[in-house]
Structures are given as structure tokens and as C-alpha cells.
C-alpha positions as CSV (number, residue, x, y, z in Angstrom):
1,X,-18.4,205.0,76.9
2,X,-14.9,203.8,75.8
3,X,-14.2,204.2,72.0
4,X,-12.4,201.1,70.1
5,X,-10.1,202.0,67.6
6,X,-7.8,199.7,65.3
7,X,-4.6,199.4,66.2
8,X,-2.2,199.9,62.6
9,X,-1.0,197.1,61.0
10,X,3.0,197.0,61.5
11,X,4.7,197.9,59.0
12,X,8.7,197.2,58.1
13,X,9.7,199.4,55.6
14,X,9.2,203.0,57.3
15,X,9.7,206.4,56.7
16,X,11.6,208.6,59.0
17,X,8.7,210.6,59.1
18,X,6.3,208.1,60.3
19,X,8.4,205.8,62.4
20,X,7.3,208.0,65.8
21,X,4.1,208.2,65.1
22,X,3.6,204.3,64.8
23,X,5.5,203.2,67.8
24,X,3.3,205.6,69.5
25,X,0.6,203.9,68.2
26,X,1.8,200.5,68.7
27,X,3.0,201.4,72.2
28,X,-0.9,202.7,72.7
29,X,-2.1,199.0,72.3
30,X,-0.3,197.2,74.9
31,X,2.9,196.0,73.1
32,X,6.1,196.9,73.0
33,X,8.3,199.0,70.1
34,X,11.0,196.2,70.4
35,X,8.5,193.3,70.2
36,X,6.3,194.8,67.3
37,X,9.1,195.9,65.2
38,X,11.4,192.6,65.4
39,X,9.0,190.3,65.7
40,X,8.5,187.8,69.1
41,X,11.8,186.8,69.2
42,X,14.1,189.4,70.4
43,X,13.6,190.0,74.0
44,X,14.3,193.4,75.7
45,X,17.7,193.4,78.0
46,X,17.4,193.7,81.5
47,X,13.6,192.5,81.6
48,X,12.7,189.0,79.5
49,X,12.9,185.8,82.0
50,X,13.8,183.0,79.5
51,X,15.6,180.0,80.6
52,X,19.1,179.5,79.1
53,X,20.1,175.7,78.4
54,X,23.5,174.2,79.0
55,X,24.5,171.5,76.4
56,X,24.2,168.9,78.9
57,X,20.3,169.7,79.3
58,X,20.9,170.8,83.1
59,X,18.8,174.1,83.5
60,X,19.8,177.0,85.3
61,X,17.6,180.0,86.5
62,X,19.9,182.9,86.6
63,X,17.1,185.6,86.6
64,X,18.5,187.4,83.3
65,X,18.8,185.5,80.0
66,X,21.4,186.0,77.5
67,X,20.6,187.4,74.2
68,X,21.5,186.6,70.7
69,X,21.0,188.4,67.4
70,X,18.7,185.6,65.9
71,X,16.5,186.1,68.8
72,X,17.3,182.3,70.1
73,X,18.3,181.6,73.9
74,X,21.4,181.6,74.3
75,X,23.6,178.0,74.3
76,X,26.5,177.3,75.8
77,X,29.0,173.9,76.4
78,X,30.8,172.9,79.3
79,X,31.7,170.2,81.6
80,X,31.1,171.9,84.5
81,X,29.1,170.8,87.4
82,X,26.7,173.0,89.2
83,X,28.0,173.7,92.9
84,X,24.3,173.9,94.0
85,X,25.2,177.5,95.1
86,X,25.3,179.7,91.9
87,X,29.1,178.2,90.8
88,X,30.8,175.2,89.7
89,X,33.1,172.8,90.0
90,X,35.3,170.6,87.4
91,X,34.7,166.9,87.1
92,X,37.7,164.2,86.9
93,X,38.3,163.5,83.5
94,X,37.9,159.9,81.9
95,X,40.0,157.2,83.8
96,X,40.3,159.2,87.1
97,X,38.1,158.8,90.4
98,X,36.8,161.7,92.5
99,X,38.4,161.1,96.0
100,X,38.5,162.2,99.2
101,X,41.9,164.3,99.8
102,X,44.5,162.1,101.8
103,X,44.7,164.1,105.5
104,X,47.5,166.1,106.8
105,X,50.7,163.7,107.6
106,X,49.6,160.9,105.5
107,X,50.2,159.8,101.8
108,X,47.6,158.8,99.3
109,X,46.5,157.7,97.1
110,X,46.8,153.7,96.6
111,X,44.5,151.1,96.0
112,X,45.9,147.9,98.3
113,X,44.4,144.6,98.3
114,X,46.4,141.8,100.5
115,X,47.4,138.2,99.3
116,X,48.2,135.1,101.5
117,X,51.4,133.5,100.4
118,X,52.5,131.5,98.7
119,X,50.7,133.0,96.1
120,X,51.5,134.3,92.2
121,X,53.2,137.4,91.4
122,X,50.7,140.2,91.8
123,X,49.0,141.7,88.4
124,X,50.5,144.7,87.4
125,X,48.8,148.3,87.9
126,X,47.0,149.9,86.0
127,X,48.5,153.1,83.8
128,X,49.3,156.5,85.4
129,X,49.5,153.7,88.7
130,X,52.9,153.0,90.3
131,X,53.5,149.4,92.2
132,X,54.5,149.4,96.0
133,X,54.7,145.6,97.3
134,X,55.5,145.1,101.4
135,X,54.3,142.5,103.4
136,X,52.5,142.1,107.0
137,X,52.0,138.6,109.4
138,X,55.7,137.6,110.1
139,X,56.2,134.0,110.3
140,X,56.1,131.7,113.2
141,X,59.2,129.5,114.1
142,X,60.7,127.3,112.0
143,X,58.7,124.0,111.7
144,X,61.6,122.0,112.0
145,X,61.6,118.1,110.3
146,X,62.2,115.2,112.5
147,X,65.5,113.8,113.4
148,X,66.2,110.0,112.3
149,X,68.7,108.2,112.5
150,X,70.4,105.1,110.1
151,X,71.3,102.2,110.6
152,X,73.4,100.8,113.4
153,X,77.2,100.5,112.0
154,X,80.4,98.9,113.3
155,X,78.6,97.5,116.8
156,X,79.8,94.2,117.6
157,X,79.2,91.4,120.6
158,X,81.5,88.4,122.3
159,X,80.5,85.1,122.1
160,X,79.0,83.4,125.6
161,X,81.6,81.8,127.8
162,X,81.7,78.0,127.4
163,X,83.2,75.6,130.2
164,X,83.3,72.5,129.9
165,X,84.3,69.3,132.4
166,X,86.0,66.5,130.8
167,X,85.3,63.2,132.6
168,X,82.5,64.5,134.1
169,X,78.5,64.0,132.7
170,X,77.1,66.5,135.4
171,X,80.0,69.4,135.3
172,X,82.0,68.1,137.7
173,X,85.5,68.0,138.5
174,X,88.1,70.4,136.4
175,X,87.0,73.1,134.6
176,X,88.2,74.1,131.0
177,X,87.1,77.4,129.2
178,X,86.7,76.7,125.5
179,X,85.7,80.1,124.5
180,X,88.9,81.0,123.0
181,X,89.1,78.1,121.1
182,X,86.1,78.5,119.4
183,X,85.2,82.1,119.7
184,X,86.0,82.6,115.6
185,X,83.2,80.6,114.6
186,X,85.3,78.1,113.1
187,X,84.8,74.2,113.7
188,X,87.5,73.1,115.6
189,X,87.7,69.4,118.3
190,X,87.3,70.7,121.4
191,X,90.4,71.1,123.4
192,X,89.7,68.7,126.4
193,X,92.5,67.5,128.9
194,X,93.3,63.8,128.7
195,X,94.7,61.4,126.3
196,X,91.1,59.5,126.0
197,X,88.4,61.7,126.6
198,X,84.7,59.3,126.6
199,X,82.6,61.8,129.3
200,X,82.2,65.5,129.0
201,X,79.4,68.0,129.8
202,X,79.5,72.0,129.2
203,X,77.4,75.0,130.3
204,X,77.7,78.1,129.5
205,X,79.4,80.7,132.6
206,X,78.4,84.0,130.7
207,X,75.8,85.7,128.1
208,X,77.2,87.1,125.1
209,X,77.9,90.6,125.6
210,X,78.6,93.6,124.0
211,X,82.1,94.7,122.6
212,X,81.0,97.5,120.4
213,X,78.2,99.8,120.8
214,X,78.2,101.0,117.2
215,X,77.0,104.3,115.9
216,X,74.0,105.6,113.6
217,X,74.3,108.2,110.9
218,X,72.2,111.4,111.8
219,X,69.8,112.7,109.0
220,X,69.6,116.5,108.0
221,X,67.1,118.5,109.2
222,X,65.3,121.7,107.8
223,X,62.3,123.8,107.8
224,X,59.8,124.1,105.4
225,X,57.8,127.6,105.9
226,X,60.7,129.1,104.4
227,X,58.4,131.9,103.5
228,X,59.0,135.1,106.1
229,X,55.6,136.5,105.7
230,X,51.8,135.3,105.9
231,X,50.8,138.0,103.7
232,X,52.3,139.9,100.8
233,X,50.5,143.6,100.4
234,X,50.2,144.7,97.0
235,X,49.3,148.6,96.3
236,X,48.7,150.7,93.5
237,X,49.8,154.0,94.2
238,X,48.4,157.3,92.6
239,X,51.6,159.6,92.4
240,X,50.3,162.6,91.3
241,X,46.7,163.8,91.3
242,X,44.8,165.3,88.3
243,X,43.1,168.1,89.9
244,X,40.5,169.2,92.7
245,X,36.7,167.7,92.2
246,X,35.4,169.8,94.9
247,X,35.9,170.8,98.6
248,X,38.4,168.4,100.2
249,X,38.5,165.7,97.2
250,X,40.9,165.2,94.4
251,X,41.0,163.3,91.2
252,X,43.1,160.0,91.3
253,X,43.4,157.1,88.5
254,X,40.7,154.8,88.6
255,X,41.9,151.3,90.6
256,X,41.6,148.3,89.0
257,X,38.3,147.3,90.2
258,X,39.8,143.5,91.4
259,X,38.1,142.1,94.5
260,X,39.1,143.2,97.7
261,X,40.9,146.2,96.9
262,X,40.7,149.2,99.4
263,X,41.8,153.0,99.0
264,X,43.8,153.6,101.0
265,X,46.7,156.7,102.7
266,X,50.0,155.4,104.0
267,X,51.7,156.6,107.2
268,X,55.1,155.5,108.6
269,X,55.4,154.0,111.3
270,X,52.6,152.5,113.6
271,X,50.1,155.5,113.5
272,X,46.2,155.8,114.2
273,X,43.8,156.0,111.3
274,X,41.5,159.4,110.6
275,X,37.7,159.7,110.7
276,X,36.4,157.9,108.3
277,X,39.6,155.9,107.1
278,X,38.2,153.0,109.1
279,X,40.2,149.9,107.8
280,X,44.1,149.5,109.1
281,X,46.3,147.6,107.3
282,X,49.6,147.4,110.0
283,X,52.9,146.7,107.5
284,X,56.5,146.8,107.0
285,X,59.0,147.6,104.5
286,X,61.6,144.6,104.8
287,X,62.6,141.6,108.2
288,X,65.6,139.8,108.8
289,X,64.7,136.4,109.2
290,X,67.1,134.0,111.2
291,X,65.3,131.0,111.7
292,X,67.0,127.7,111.5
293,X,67.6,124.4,112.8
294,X,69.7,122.6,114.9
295,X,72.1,119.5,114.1
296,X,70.4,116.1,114.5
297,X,72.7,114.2,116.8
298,X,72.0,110.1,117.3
299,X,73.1,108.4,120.8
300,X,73.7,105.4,122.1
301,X,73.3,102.7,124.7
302,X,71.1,99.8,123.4
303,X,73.0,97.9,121.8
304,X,71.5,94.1,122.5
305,X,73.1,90.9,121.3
306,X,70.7,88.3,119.7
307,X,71.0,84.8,119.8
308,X,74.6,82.7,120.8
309,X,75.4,79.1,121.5
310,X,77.8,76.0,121.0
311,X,77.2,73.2,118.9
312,X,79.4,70.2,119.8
313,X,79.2,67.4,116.9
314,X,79.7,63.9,116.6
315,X,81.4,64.7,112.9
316,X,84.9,66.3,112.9
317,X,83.7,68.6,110.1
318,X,80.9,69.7,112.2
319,X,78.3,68.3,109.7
320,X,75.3,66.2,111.0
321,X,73.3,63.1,109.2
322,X,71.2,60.0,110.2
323,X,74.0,58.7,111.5
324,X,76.3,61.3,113.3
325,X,74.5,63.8,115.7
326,X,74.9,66.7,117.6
327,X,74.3,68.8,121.1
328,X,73.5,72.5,121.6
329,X,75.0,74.1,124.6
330,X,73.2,77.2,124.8
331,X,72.2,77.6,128.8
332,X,74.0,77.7,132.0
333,X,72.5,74.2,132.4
334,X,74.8,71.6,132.5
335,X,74.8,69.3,128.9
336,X,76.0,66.3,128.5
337,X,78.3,66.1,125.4
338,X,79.3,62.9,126.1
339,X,78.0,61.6,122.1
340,X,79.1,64.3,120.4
341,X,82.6,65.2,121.0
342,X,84.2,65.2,117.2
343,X,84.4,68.5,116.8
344,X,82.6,71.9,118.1
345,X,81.5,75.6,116.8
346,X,80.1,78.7,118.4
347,X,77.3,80.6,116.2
348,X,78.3,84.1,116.9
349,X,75.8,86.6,118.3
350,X,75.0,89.4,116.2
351,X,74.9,92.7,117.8
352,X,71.6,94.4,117.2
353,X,69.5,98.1,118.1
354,X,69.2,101.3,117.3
355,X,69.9,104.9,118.2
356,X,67.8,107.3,119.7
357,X,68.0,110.7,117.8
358,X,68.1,113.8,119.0
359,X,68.7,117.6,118.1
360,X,66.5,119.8,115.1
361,X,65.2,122.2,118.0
362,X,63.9,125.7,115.9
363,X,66.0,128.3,116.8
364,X,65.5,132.4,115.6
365,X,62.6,134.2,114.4
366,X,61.3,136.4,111.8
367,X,62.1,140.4,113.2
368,X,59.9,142.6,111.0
369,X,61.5,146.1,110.3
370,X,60.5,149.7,108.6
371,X,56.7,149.7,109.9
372,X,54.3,151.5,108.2
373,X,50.2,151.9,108.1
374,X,47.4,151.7,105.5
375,X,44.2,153.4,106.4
376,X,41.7,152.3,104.0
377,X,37.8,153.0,102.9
């Protein structure tokens, strides 16, 4: 039969005398000396399990607590990030983004976005962000305006021929050519052989033709896509980093956050993107653009007289009323002038047309130069 006993009362205020005896006592009924004598709050190095709690409230199990004279868990602050294998690894700091590292050969870090132009001047980076600006889609050939030409200037024509038969109603008999005589446009009696001249009929023995061709002024020609590129590329670049954030990534300032923009590494030249840089962005540094057009030029050739006849009148003054007539020669069919043979005028053709234009072809081309490549995410 077991025998109970009481265990003693602990007491702190003890004599060196008594102090063994007790923890042996104490020690007999299942506690420890440390927990008995310092109450439940100290724990015994090397054997208490208590959980030790970061200031962020992530909990770590490390298999040994840390100790503290008020007989608390330990506490402890820092920004650390656990590794998920015992250690841990610094976060970015405010304003700067946790990125992949950029790969051997290439540059990084820049946030790009691309613009079609014409367009406004790109926004300016963010801070601790330095601008690059380049462009990509060289232009096509120049879009050269139509050639015209002016108006036709300094072309001129020659009246008809006019022959004419005095004495005769069905041009008959002598000839005269009064085309001379009246080629001014002036009125003028018609020159007829005789002393009394009662009959005469005319016809015309030629069309009016032309003396002059005349010329046209040329109008200037240009292009209007003056612009060299399609597309202006606008990056952001990250010229120093802030730090590792892990295995194979580095801190970089945070982008700007506006739509479309990539991350992106740089290479020179025409190169081939790495795994996982997926979007290529092909580029270049600076063109030389020699597009142009060429001179309009205007010919020639049709160049057409309008209308041009005689009038033979009954008046000297080449007027006409109720009672003094006149007849138009205007036909290589014979007229009888017979009634009208006071005076006579030729209305002058009038030279007429226009100039076909030429020239304005599109001549060079846009040669892009210093290629380069973006691979973005």
C-alpha cells in the first residue's frame, strides 16, 4: 500500500540550511527546482519548446526557444523573409520591384512601352529611372504630292487664210490673199484689184493654226510623312540595382505602372531573346533618311486654236444696223460678198490647252542604323 504524503508548501525566503532539503522534496513530487522556485515562467535551457514570435507575427519552430530574464518568449524585429529552408532573404525596400536578374550579355533593367507617331512627347520617368528614347518601323517612301501645272502662257495662233475673187460670185477667176491685210484685227476695205469692184466672193484656203505653243508653270512638289519612324520606343531604365531579393532576382525601381509597359533587357544588335523573356522589341539607335521628290516638269503639244473668221461689212467702219449688213467668211466654202464690200475684219483665234505635267517620282528611303533588341516579360 502506497503512503500519500504532502508535498511542502514552497517557500521564497530560505535558509541555507534548508534550501537542499526542500528541492529534494519538491523534486520528489514531480516538479522541477527551477519551475518551483521561480515560478512558471522561466523555462530550463536546453529543454522548454516554446514558440518564439517575430514582430511581423510569422512563427518559426526552431526547436530551442530563447530565454529572457522576465520569463517572457523571446521577441525580435526584422524585415526578413523566411527562405523556407531555416534562412532568409532581404525584401526590396519601398519603391523598388523584386526582379528577375537580367541574363549574361544583356542589360536591364527598363520598363519600355512603344508609341505610334506622331504622338506627344513621352512622360517623364519615374525617380531613381533614367530615359532612353529610340525608335523601330522605318518609314515607307516618300508619298509624294501631285504634279500640276498653271496656266498656258505666251501660246499664240495665225489667223485662217482668206482668198478672195473679185469679179467673180462663185470664186472664180484671179485669186487675192487678204490675210495680210487683215491679219491685225483691224477693220480695213478689202484690197480688191480693179477700179470698180461690184462682185466678189471669199473662202477661206487654210485653218488657223498655231504660232506659239506656250508653256505652263510647274508647281512644287513634296512629301508629307516627313516622319522617319512608325514608332517612337520610350524606356525607363533602372541604372543601378538596390540589392539581391533572392536566388537570381534583384531589386529595381518600381515602373510607372502606365498601360502597355513591358520589362524588359537590352542587347545590341539583332540578337535572340532568353527563356522566359518572350516579347522582342527589334530597334535602333538613329537612320539617315534621304527621301525626296523629284522636280515637276509640264510639256507640251496641245496647243488648239478656237474659233477664227472674216467679217466683210457693208459699213466702212465695220459697224452693222437695219440698214447696212454684213457676211461671215468662216469655211472653205465659197461666199458671196458681193453686198457687203465696205470694209472687212478677221476675229483672231485665240490659242487655247494645257500642259500635261510630269515629274514628283519618290526617290530614297529611310536606312535604319545602330540596331539593338528589347526582350521583354
Amino acid at each position: 500500500m502506497m503512503k500519500s504524503f504532502l508535498c511542502p508548501r514552497p517557500t521564497r525566503f530560505l535558509s541555507s540550511l534548508t534550501l537542499p532539503v526542500l528541492v529534494a522534496s519538491v523534486v520528489g513530487c514531480g516538479g522541477t527546482g527551477a519551475d518551483t522556485l521561480f515560478g512558471s515562467g522561466g523555462a530550463s535551457a536546453g529543454t522548454a519548446t516554446t514558440a518564439s514570435t517575430s514582430s511581423s507575427g510569422a512563427t518559426s519552430s526552431s526547436g530551442t526557444a530563447g530565454t529572457t530574464s522576465s520569463g517572457t518568449a523571446g521577441t525580435t524585429s526584422s524585415s526578413s523573409t523566411s527562405s523556407g529552408s531555416g534562412g532568409s532573404v532581404a525584401a526590396c525596400q519601398a519603391g523598388y520591384t523584386c526582379v528577375d536578374a537580367d541574363p549574361a550579355g544583356w542589360t536591364g533593367h527598363y520598363y519600355v512601352t512603344e508609341t505610334a507617331l506622331p504622338a506627344a512627347a513621352a512622360p517623364a520617368c519615374p525617380a531613381n529611372l533614367t530615359a532612353h528614347t529610340d525608335h523601330t518601323g522605318p518609314a515607307g517612301a516618300a508619298q509624294c504630292t501631285a504634279c500640276t501645272c498653271g496656266a498656258l502662257q505666251g501660246a499664240a495662233c495665225a489667223p485662217p487664210d482668206l482668198t478672195c475673187y473679185a469679179g467673180s460670185t462663185t470664186c472664180a477667176g484671179t485669186a487675192t490673199d487678204l490675210t495680210v491685210q487683215l491679219e491685225n484685227g483691224a477693220c480695213d476695205k478689202p484690197a480688191l484689184p480693179g477700179v470698180v469692184v461690184l462682185q466678189a466672193s471669199c473662202k477661206l484656203t487654210s485653218p488657223a493654226t498655231v504660232s506659239a505653243a506656250g508653256t505652263c508653270a510647274p508647281s512644287a512638289t513634296d512629301f508629307p510623312n516627313k516622319q522617319s519612324w512608325a514608332t517612337r520606343i520610350d524606356a525607363c531604365g533602372a541604372d543601378t540595382s538596390a540589392g539581391a531579393c533572392g536566388a537570381g532576382k534583384v531589386c529595381v525601381p518600381d515602373g510607372s505602372g502606365a498601360a502597355g509597359e513591358s520589362l524588359c533587357i537590352r542587347q545590341d544588335g539583332t540578337a535572340t531573346c532568353p527563356a522566359g523573356w518572350t516579347k522582342v522589341i527589334q530597334g535602333y539607335g538613329s537612320s539617315t533618311d534621304t527621301r525626296a521628290c523629284g522636280a515637276c516638269t509640264c510639256g507640251g503639244g496641245d496647243t488648239t486654236c478656237g474659233d477664227s473668221h472674216y467679217t466683210f461689212y457693208s459699213s466702212a467702219s465695220c459697224t452693222t444696223n437695219p440698214a447696212m449688213g454684213s457676211t461671215s467668211v468662216a469655211s472653205a466654202q465659197c461666199t458671196d460678198v458681193s453686198a457687203d464690200l465696205g470694209g472687212a475684219r478677221a476675229t483672231l483665234p485665240t490659242a487655247k490647252g494645257n500642259c500635261p505635267a510630269g515629274g514628283g517620282a519618290a526617290t530614297g528611303a529611310v536606312t535604319p542604323l545602330n540596331p539593338f533588341t528589347y526582350c521583354c516579360q
